[in-house]
Rosetta silent file (secondary structure, phi, psi, omega in degrees, C-alpha in Angstrom):
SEQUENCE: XXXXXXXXXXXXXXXXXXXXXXXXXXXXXXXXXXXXXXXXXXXXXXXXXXXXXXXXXXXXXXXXXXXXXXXXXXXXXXXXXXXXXXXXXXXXXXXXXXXXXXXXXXXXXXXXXXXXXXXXXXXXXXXXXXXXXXXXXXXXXXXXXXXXXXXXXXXXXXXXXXXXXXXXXXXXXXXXXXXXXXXXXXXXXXXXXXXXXXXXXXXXXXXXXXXXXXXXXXXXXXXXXXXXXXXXXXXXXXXXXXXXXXXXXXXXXXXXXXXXXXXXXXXXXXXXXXXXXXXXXXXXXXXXXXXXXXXXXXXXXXXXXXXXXXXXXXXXXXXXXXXXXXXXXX
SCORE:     score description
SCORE:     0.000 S_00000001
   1 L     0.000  150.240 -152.509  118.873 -138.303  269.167 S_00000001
   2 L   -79.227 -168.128 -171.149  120.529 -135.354  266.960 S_00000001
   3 L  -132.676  157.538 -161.319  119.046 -131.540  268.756 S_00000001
   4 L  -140.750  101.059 -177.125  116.440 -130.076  266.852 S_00000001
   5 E  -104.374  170.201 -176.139  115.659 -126.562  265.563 S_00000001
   6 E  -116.885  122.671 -165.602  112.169 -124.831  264.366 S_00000001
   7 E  -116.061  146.539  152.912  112.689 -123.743  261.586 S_00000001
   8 E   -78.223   83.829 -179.734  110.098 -121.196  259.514 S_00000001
   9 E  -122.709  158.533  179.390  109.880 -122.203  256.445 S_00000001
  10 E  -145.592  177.564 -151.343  107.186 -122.608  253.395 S_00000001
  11 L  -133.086    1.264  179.144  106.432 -124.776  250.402 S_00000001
  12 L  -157.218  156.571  177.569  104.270 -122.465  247.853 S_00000001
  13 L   -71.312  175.125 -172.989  103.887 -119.084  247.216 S_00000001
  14 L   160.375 -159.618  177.799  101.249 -117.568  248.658 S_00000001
  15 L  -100.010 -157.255 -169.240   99.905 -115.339  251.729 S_00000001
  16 H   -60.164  -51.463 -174.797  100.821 -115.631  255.358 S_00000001
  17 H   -57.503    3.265  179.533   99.075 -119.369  255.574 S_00000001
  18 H   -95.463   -0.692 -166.584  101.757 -121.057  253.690 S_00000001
  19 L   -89.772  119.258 -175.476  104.082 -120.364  256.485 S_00000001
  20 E  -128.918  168.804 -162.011  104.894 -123.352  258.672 S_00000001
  21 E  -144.083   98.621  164.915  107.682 -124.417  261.597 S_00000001
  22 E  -100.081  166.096 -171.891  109.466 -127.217  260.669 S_00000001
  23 E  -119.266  112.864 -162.423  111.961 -129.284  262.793 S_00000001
  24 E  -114.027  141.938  171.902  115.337 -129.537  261.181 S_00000001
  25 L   -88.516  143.194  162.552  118.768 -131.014  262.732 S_00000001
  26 L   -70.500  104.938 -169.268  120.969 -128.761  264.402 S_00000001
  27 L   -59.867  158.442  146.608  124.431 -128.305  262.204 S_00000001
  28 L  -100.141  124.773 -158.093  127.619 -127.541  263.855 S_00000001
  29 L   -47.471  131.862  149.015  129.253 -124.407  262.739 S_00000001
  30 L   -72.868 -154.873  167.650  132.236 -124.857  259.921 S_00000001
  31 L   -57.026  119.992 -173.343  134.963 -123.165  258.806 S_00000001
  32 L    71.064   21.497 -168.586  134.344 -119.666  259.317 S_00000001
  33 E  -137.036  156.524  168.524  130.608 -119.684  260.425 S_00000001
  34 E  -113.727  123.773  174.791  128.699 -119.253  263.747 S_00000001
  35 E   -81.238  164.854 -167.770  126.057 -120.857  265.503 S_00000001
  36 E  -159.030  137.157 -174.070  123.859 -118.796  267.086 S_00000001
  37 E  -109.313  123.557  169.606  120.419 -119.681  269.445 S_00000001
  38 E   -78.680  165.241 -172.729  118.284 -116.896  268.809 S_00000001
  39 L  -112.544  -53.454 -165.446  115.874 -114.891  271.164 S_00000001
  40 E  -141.091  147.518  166.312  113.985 -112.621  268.652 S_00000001
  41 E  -133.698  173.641 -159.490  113.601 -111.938  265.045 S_00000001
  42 L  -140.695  148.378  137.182  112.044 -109.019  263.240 S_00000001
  43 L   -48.594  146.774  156.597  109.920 -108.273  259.979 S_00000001
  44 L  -138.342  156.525  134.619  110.740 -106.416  256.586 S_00000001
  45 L   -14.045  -77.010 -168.458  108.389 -106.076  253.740 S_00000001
  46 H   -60.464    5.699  164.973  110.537 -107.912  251.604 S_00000001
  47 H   -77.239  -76.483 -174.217  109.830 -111.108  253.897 S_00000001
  48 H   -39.661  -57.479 -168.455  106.030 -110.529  252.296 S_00000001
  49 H   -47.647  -64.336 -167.128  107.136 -109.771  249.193 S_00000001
  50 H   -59.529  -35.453 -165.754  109.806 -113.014  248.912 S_00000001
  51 H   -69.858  -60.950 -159.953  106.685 -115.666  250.598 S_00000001
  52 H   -72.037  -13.612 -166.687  104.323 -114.383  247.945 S_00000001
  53 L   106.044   -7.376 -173.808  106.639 -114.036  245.060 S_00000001
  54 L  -109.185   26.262  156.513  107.479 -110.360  244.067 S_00000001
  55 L   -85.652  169.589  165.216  111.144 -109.982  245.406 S_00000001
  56 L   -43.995  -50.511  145.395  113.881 -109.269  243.439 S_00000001
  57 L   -95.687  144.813  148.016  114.945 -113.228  243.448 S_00000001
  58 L   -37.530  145.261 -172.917  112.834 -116.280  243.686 S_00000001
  59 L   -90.022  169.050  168.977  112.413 -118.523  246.717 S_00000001
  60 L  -113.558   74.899 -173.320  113.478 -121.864  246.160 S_00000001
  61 L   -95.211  167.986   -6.338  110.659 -124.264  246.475 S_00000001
  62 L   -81.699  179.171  160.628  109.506 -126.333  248.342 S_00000001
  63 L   106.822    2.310  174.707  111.466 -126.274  251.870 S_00000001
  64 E   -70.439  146.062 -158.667  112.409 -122.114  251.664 S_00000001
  65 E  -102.768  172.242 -171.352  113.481 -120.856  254.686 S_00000001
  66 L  -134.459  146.715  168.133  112.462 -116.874  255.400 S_00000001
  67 L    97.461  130.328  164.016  114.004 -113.697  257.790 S_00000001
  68 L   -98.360   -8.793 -150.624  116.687 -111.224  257.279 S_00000001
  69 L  -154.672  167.357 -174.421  116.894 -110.309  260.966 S_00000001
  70 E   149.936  102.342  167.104  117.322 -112.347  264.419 S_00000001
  71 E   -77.781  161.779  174.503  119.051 -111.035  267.456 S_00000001
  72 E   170.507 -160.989 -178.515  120.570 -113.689  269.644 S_00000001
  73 E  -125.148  145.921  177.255  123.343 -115.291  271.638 S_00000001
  74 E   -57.992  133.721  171.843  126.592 -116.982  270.247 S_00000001
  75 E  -117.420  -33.410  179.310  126.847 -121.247  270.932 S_00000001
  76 E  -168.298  148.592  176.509  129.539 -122.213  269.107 S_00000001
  77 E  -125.212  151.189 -172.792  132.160 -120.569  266.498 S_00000001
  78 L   -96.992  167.367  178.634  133.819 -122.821  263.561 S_00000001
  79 L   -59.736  150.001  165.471  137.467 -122.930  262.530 S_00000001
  80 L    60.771   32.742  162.053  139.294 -119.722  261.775 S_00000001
  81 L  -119.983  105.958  171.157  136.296 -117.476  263.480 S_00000001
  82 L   -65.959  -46.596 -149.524  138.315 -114.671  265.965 S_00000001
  83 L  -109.717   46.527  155.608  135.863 -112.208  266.220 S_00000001
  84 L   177.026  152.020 -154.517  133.289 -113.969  268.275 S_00000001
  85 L  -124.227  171.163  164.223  132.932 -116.175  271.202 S_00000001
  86 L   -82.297  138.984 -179.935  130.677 -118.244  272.849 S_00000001
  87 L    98.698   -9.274 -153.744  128.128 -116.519  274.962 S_00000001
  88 L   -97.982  142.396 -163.338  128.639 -113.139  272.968 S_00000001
  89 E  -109.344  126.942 -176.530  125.053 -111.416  272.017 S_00000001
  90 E   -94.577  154.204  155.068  124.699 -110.820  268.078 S_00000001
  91 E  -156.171  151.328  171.130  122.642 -110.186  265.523 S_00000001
  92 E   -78.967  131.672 -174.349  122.161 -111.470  261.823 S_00000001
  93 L  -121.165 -132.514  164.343  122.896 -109.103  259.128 S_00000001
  94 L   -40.232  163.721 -170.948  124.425 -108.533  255.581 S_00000001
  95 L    -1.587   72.592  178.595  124.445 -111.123  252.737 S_00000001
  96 L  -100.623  139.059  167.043  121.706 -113.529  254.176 S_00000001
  97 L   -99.387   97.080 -151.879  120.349 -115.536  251.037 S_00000001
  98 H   -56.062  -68.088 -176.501  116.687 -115.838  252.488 S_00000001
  99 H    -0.762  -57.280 -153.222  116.111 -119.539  250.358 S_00000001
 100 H  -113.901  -31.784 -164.873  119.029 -121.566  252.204 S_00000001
 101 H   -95.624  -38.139 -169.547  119.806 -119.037  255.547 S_00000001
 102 L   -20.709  127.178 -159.453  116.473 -117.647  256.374 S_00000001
 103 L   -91.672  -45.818  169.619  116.901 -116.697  259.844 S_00000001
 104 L   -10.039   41.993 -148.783  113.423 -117.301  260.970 S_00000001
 105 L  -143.508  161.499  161.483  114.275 -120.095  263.361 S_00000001
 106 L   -75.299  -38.734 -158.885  115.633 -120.787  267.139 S_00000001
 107 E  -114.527  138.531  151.186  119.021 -122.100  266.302 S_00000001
 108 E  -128.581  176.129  169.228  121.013 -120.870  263.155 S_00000001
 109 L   -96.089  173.033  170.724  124.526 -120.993  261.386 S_00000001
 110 L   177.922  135.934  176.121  125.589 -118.227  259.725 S_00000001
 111 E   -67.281  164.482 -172.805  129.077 -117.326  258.014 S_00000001
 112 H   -76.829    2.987 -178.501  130.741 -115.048  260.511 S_00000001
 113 H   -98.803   15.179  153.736  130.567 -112.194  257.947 S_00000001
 114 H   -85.256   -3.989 -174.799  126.968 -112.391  258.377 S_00000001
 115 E  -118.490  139.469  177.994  127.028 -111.717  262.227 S_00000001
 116 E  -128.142  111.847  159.493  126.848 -108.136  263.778 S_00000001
 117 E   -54.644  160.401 -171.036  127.896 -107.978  267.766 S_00000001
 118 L   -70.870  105.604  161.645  124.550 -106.351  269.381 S_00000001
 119 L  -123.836  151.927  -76.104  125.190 -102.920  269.463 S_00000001
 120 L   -16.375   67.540  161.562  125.062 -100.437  272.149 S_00000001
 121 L    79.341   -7.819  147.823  123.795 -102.833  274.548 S_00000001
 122 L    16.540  105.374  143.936  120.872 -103.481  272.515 S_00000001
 123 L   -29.605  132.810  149.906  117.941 -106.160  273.766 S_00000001
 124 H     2.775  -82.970  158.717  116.736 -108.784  271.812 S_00000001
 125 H   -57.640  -69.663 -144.669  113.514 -107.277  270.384 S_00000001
 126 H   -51.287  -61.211 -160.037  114.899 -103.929  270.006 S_00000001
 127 H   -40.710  -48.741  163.791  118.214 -105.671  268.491 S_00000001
 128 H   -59.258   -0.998 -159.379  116.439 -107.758  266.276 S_00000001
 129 L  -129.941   23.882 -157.097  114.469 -105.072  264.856 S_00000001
 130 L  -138.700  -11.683 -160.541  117.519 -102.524  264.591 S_00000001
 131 L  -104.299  -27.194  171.519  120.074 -103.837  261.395 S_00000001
 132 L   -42.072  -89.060  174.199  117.779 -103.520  258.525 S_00000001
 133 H   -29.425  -84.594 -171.565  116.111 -100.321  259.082 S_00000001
 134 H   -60.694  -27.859 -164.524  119.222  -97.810  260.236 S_00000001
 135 H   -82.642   -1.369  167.827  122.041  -99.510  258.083 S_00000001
 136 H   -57.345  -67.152 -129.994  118.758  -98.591  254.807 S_00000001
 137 H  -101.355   21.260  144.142  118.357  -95.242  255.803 S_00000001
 138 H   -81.202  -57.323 -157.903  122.242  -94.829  256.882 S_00000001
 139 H   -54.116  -43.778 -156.472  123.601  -96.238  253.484 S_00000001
 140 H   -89.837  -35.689  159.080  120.455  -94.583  251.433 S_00000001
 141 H   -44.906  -78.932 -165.401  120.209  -90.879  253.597 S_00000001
 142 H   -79.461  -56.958 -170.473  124.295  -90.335  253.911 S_00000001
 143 H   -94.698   -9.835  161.968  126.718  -92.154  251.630 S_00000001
 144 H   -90.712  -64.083 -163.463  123.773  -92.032  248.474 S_00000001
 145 H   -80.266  -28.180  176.704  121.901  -89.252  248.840 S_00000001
 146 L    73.927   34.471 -166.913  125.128  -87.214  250.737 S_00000001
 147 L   -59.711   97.758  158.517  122.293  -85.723  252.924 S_00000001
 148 L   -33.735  144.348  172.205  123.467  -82.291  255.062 S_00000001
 149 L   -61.411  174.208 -175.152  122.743  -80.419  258.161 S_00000001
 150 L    45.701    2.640  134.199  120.036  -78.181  256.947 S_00000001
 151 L   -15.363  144.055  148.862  118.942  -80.030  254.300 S_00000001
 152 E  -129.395 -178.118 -174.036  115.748  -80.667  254.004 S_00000001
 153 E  -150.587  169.234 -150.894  114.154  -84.251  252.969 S_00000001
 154 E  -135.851  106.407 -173.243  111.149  -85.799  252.227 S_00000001
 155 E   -92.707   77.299  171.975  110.774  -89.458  253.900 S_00000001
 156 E   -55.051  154.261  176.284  107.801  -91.352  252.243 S_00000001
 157 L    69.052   39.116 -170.127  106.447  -94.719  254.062 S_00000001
 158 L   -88.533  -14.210  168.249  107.787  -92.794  257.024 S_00000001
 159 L   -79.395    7.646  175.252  105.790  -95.132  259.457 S_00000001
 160 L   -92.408 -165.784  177.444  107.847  -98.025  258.690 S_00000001
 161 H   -94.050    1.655  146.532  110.515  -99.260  260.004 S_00000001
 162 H   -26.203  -72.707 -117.498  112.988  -97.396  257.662 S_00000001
 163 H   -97.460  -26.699  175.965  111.361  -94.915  257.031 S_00000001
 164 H   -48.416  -70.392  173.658  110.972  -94.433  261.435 S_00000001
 165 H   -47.748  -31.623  167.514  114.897  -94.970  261.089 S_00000001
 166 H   -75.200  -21.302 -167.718  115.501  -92.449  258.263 S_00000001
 167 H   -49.008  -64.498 -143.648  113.387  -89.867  260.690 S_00000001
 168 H   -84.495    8.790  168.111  115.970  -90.110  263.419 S_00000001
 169 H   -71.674  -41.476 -169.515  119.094  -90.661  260.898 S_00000001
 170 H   -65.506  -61.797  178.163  117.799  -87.379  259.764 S_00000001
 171 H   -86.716  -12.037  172.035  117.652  -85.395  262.348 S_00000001
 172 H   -63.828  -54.108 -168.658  120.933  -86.615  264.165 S_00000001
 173 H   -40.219  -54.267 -158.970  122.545  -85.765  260.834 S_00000001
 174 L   110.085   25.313  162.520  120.964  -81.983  261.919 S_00000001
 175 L   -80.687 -175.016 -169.991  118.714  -82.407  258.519 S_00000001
 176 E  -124.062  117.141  170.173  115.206  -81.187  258.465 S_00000001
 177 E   -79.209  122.317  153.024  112.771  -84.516  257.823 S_00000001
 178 E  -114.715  124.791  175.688  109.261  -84.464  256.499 S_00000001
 179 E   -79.177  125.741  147.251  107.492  -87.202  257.093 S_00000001
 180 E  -114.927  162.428 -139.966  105.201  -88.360  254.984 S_00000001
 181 E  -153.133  156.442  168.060  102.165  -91.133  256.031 S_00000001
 182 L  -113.353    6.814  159.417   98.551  -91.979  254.777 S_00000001
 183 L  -123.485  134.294 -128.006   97.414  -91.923  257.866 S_00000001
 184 H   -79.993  -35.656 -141.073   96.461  -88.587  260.136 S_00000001
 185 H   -89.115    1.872  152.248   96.322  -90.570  263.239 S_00000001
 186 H   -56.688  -42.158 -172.937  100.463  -91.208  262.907 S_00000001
 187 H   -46.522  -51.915 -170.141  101.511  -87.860  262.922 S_00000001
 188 H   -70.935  -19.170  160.373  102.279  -88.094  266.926 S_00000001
 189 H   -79.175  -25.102 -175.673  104.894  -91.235  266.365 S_00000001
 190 H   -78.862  -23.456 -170.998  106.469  -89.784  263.450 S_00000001
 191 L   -97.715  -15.701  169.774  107.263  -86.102  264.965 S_00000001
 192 L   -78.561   18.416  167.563  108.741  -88.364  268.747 S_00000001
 193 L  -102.352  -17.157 -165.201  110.905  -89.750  265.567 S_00000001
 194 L   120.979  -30.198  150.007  112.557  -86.651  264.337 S_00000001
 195 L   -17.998   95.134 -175.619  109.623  -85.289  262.074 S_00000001
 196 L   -81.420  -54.639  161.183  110.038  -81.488  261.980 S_00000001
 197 E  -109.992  175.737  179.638  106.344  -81.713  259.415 S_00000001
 198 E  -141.976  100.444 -152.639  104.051  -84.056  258.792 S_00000001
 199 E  -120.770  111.985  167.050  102.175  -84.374  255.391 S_00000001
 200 E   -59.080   98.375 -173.467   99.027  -86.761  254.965 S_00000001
 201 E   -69.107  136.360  163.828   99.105  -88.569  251.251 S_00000001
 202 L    92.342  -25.145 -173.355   95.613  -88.043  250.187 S_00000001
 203 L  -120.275  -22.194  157.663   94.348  -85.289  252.481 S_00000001
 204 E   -99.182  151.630  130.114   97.607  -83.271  250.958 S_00000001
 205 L   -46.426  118.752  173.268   99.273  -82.776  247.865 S_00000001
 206 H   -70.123  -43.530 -177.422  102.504  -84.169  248.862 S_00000001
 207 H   -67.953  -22.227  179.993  104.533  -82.295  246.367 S_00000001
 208 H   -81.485  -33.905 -179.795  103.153  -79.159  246.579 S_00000001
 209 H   -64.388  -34.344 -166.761  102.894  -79.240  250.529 S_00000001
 210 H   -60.053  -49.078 -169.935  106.728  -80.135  250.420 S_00000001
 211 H   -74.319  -21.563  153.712  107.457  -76.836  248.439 S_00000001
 212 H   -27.039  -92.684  165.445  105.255  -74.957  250.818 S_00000001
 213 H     7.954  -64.275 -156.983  107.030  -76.515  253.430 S_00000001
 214 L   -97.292    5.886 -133.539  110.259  -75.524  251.956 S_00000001
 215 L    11.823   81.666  151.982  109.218  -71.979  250.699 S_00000001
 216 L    85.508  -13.046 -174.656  108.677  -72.612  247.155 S_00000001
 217 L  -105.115   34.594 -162.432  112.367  -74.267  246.870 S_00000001
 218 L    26.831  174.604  179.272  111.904  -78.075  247.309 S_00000001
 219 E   -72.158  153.726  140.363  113.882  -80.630  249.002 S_00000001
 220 L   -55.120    3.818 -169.060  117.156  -81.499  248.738 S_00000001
 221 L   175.940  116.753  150.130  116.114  -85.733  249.132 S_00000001
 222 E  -127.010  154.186 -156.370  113.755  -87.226  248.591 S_00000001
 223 E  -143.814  113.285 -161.944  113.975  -91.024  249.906 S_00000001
 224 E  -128.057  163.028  170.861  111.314  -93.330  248.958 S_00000001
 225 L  -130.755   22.906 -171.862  110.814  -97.243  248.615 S_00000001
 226 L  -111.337  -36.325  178.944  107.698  -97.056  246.765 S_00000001
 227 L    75.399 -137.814  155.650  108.524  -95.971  242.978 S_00000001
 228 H    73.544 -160.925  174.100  106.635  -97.173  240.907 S_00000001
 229 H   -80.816    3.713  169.311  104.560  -94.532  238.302 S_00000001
 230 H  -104.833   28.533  154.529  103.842  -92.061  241.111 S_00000001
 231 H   -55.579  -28.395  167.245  107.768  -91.211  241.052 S_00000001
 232 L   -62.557  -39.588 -168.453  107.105  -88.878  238.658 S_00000001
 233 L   -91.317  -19.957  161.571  104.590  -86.988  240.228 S_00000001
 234 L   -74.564   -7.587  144.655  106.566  -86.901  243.489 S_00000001
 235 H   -30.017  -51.104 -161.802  109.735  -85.985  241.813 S_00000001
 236 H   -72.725   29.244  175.148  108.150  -82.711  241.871 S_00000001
 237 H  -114.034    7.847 -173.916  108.937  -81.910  245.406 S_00000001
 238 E  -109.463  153.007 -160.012  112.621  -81.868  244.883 S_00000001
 239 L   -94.261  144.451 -169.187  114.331  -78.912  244.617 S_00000001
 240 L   -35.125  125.072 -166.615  116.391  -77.690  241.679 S_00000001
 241 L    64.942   29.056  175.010  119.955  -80.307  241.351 S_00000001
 242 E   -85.603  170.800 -163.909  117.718  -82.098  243.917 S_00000001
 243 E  -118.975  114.321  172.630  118.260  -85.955  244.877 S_00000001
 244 E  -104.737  141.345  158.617  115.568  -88.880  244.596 S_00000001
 245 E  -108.575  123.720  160.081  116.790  -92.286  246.416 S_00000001
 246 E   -74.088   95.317  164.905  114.793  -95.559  245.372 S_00000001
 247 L  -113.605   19.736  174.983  115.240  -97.770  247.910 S_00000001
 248 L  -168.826 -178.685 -172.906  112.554 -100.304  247.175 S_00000001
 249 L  -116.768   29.206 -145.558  109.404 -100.941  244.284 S_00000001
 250 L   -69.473  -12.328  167.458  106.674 -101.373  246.461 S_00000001
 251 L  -116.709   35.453  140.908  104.526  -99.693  243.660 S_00000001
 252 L   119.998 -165.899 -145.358  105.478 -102.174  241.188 S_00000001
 253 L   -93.705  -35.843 -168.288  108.573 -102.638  238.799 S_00000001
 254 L   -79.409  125.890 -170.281  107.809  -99.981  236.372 S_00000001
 255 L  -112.731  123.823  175.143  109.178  -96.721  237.239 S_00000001
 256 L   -71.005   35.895 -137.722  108.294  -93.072  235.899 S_00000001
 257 L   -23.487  117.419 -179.006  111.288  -91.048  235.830 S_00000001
 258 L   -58.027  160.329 -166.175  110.172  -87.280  237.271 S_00000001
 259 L  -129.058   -1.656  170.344  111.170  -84.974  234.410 S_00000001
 260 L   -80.495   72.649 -172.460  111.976  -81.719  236.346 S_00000001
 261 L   -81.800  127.134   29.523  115.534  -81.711  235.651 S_00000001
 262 L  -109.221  144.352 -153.261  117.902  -80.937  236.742 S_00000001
 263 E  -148.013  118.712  159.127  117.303  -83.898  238.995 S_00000001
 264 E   -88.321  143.982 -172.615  119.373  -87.267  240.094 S_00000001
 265 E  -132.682  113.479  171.421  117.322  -90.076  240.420 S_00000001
 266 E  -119.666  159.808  166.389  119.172  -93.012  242.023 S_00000001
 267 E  -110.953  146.876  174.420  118.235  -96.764  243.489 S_00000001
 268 L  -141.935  133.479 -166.066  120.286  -97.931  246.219 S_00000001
 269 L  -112.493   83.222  175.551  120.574 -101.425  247.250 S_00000001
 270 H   -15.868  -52.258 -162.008  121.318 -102.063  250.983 S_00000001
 271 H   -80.546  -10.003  173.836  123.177 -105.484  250.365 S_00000001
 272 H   -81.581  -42.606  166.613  126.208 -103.777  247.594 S_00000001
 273 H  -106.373    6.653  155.589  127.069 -101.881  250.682 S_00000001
 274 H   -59.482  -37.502  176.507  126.459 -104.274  253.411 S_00000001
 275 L   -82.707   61.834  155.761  128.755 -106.870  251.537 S_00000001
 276 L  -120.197  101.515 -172.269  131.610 -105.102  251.959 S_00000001
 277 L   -47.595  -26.845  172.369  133.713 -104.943  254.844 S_00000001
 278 L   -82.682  -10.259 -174.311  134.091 -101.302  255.368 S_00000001
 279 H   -67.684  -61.080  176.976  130.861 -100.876  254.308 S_00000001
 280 H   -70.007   -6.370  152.946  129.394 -102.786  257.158 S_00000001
 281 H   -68.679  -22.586  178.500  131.848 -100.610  259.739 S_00000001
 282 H   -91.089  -21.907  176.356  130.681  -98.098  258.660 S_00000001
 283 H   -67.579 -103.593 -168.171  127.216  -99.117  258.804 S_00000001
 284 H   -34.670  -51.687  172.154  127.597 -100.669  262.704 S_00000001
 285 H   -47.751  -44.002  171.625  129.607  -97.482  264.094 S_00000001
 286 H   -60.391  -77.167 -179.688  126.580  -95.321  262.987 S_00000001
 287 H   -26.839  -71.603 -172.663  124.610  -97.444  264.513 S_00000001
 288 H   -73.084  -11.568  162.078  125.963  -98.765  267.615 S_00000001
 289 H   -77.891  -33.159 -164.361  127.187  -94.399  268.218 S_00000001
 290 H   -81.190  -33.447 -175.708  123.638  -93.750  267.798 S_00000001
 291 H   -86.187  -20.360  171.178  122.001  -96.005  269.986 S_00000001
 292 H   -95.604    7.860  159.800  124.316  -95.210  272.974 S_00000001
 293 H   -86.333  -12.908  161.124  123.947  -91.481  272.372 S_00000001
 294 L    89.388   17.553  166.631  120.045  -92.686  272.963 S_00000001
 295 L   -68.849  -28.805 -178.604  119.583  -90.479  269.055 S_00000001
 296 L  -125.036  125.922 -174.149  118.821  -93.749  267.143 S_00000001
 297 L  -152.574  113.321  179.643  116.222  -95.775  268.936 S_00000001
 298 L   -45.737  101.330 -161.141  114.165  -99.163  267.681 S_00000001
 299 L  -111.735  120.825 -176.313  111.091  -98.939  267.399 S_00000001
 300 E   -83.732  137.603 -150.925  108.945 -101.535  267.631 S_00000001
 301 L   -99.886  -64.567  173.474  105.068 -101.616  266.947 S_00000001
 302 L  -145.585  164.927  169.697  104.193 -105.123  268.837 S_00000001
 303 L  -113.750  116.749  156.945  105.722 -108.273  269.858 S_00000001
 304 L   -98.544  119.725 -151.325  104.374 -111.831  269.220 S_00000001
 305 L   -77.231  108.444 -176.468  105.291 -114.465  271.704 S_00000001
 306 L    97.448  132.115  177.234  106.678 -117.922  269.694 S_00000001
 307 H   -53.698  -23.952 -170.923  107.553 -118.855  266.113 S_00000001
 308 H   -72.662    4.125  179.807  104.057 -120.215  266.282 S_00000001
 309 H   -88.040  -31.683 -159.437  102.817 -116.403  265.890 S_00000001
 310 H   -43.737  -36.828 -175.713  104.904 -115.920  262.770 S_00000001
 311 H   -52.464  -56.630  176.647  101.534 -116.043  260.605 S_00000001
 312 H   -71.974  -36.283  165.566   99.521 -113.601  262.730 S_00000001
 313 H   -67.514  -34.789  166.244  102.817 -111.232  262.454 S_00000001
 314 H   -79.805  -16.075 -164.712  102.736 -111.356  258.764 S_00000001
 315 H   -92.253  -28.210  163.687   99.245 -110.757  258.804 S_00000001
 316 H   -52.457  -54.850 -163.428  100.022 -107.493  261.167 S_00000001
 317 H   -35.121  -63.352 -149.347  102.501 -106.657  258.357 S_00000001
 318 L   -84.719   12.529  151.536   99.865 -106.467  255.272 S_00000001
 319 L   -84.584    5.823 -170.549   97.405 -104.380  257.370 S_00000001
 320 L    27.569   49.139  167.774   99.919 -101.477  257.256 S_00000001
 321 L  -114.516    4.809  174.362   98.244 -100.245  260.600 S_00000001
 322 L  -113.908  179.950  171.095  101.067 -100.341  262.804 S_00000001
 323 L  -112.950   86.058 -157.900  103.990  -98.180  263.134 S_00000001
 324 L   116.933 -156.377 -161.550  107.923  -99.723  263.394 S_00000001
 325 E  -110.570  144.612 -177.151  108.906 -102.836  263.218 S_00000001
 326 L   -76.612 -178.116  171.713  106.951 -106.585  264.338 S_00000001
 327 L  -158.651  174.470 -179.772  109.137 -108.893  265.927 S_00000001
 328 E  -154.499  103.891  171.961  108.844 -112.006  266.996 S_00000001
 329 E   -60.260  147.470  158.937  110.016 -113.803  270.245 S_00000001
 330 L   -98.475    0.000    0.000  111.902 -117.298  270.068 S_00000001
């Protein structure tokens, strides 16, 4: 009888319940791809987003597989793959096509330019929860936004696990971060992140606290994934020739352009500079520098034991009450 992986997969769009663990034969890697038995995988937003329907591309039903992320160990490498061995501990990265790849499983394949070695010594959980996050809020903080020492910037969503990851991108850089959060009772994970302030949506004006903040001259960045029409009115925390980065729509497709110009407004797309090779060297050397200088460090909100959890992990997700990233042991 063929070996058998559990796979996560679903067959309609929907909430967390359409998510099921099917049993799938285990391929052997081909030319140029790696098998890999995973330990742990991690959430993103866009995991919700893709199950329910509101990503950027469509799933491909039924039978779509789910998961950007999965730490693990190496099993077998395919012809013409050098730069990894059996036994060597990994993680899944850049230009996964959730539909056909979705990592969300024990055993996967993966081309090898999809594989990251684990770096700086990295666990499982942490590992799994580490490629997303820092290589956003390197690529959207430093080579988009050009962010400076002394700078200062304005992280919205700052309890996720990005926006946790732009903190301490932020302050390693030597920028000055303000977080901002809608909840009060945050403030004490976000400033052990790199959080020099901390500004409460709803109990502050954010733009006006920022220019406080800032005395009177806004930020230099501001680096958001939410959009949507209150772009405009947050626009107004940036400081004259200041810099907004759009890295996601979470408040829906249509976007208001802020009008206090002059102002660059850019979107940046993780996966244009992930697919690249230097792109992703440059991306893993930040990383893998950061975490063994102990500056960049994964943080994880909880752990749920077994793919049979995935459901109750998504359902963690949409209460936006935790802080970092979920994971999920395999």
């Amino acid at each position: 009888m063929s070996e058998m992986a559990r796979v996560v997969r679903f067959d309609e769009l929907g909430g967390p319940e359409v998510l099921k663990i099917d049993e799938l034969p285990v391929t052997a890697p081909g030319l140029g791809e790696v098998a890999i038995r995973v330990e742990a995988v991690a959430l993103n937003r866009a995991e919700a987003l893709f199950r329910s329907g509101g990503y950027y591309y469509q799933p491909a039903l039924p039978g779509s597989r789910l998961g950007y992320e999965a730490a693990g160990v190496v099993t077998a490498t395919g012809p013409g793959v050098t730069a990894f061995a059996a036994g060597d501990p990994v993680l899944a990265g850049p230009g996964i096509e959730m539909s056909a790849q979705g990592v969300h499983a024990d055993r996967i394949v993966l081309p090898a330019t999809s594989v990251l070695r684990r770096p700086g010594g990295l666990d499982a959980v942490r590992g799994a929860a580490a490629w997303v996050a820092y290589s956003t809020a390197y690529g959207g903080l430093l080579e988009t936004g050009g962010l400076r020492p002394g700078d200062h910037v304005l992280i919205t969503a700052a309890s996720s696990g990005v926006g946790l990851a732009a903190l301490q991108v932020a302050a390693r850089t030597g920028a000055i971060p303000i977080a901002v959060t809608r909840s009060a009772a945050k403030a004490g994970v976000l400033r052990a992140n790199g959080a020099a302030e901390v500004i409460v949506d709803g109990a502050e004006d954010v733009p006006e606290t920022a220019r406080e903040l800032t005395g009177g001259t806004g930020v230099a960045l501001i680096f958001d994934p939410v959009g949507g029409p209150g772009l405009a009115a947050l626009g107004a925390a940036a400081a004259e020739n200041g810099t907004v980065v759009v890295y996601g729509w979470l408040g829906g497709a249509g976007m208001t352009l802020p009008l206090n110009w002059p102002l660059t407004v850019r979107g940046y797309a993780n996966p244009q500079l992930s697919a690249t090779p230097d792109g992703r060297r440059r991306m893993w050397h930040h990383l893998d520098a950061g975490v063994r200088d102990g500056s960049l460090r994964p943080v994880v909100a909880e752990v749920f034991d077994g793919l049979d959890r995935i459901g109750d992990a998504h359902r963690l997700m949409e209460t936006n009450t935790h802080a970092g990233k979920i994971v999920v042991t395999v």
